[in-house]
VEXDREN-2710 file (C-alpha; in Angstrom, 1 decimal):
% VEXDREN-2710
k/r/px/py/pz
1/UNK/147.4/137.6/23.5
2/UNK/149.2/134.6/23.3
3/UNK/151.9/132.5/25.3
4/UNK/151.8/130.6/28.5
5/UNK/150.1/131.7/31.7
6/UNK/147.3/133.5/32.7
7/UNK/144.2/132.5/32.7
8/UNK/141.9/130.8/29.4
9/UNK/138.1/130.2/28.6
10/UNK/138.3/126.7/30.9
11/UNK/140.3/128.0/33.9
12/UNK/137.5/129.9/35.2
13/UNK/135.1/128.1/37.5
14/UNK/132.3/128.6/35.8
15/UNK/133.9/127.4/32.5
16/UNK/133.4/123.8/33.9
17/UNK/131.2/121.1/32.6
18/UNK/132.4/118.9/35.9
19/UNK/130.1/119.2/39.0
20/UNK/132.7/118.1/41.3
21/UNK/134.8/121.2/41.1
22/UNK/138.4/122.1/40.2
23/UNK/139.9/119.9/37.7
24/UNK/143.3/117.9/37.4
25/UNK/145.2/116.7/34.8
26/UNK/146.0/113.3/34.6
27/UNK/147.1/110.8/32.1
28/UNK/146.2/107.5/31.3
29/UNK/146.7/104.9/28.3
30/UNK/144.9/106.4/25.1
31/UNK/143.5/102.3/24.9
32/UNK/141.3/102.9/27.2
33/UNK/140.9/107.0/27.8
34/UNK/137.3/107.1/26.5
35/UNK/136.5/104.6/28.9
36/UNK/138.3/106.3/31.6
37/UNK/136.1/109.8/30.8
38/UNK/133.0/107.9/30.5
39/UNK/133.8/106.9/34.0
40/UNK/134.8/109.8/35.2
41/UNK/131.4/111.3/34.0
42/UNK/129.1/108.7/35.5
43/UNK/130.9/109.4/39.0
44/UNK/130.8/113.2/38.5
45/UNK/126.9/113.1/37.5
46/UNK/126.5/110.9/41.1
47/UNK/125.7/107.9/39.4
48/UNK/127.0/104.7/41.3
49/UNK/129.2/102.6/39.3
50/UNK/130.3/99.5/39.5
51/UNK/133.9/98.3/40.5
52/UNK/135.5/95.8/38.7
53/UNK/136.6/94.0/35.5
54/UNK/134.3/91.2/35.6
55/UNK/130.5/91.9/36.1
56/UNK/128.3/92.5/33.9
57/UNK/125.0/93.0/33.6
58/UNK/123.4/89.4/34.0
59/UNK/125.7/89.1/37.2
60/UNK/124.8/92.3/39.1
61/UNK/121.1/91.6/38.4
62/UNK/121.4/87.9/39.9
63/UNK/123.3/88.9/41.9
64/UNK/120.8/91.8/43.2
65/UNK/117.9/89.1/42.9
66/UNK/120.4/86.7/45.6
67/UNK/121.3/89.4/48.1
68/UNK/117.3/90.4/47.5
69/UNK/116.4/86.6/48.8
70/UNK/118.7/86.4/51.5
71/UNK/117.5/89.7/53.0
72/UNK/114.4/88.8/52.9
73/UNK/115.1/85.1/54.6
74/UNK/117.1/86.6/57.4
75/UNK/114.4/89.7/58.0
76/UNK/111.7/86.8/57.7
77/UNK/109.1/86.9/60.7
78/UNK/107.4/83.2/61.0
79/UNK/103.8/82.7/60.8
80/UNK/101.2/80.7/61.4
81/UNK/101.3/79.3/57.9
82/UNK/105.0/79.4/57.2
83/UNK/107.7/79.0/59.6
84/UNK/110.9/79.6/57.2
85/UNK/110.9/81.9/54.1
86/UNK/109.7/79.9/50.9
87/UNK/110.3/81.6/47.4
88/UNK/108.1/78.7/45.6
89/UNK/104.7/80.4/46.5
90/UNK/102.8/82.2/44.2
91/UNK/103.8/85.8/45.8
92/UNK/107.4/84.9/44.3
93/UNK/106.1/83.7/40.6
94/UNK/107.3/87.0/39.1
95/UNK/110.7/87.2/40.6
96/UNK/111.1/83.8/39.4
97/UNK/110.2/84.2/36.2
98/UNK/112.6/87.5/35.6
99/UNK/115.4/85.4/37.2
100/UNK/115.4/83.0/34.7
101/UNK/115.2/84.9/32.1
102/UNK/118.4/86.6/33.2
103/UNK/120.1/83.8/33.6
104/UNK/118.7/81.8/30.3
105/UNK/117.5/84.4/27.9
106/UNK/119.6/87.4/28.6
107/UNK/119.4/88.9/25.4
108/UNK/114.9/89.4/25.7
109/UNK/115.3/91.7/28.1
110/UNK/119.0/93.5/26.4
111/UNK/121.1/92.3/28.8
112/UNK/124.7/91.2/27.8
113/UNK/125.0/88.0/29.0
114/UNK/128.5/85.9/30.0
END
């Protein structure tokens, strides 16, 4: 049977691949519709993504490493040894060390840099 109406193979439910549920068409530039589905696919899997044109990789992870720092300095508790957060102790070597190499050798660790 052919012609319009009824219903086909992907108007059942179960005929889905998407998680989220019922589907909608949309359109969108063919530029950048592969880019728009990958999106779409991340999001319906429940992955987090990322909003915006202009991070990438190297800048979320710095940025992650800042936000990291500051937490910690303003859930610091003073010692008797230390009175204000300091990230040049041995504790923070490691950190250190893979924050540089973001920011200066990218590429080592298959990062796209800026």
């Amino acid at each position: 049977m052919s012609g319009k109406g009824g219903r086909t193979s992907t108007s059942w439910e179960t005929g889905s691949s998407w998680r989220s549920g019922k589907t909608k068409l949309i359109r969108v530039p063919e530029a950048i519709a592969d880019e728009v589905m990958r999106c779409a696919r991340t999001i319906d899997a429940g992955i987090a993504v990322l909003h915006g044109n202009s991070a990438n990789e190297q800048e979320i992870i710095l940025s992650a490493i800042a936000k990291y720092i500051g937490y910690k300095n303003t859930h610091y508790h003073a010692n008797q040894h230390s009175k204000t957060l300091d990230i040049s102790t041995r504790a923070w070597d490691e950190l250190r060390r893979f924050r540089g190499m973001v920011a200066q050798e990218p590429e080592k660790l298959g990062l796209k840099g800026k």
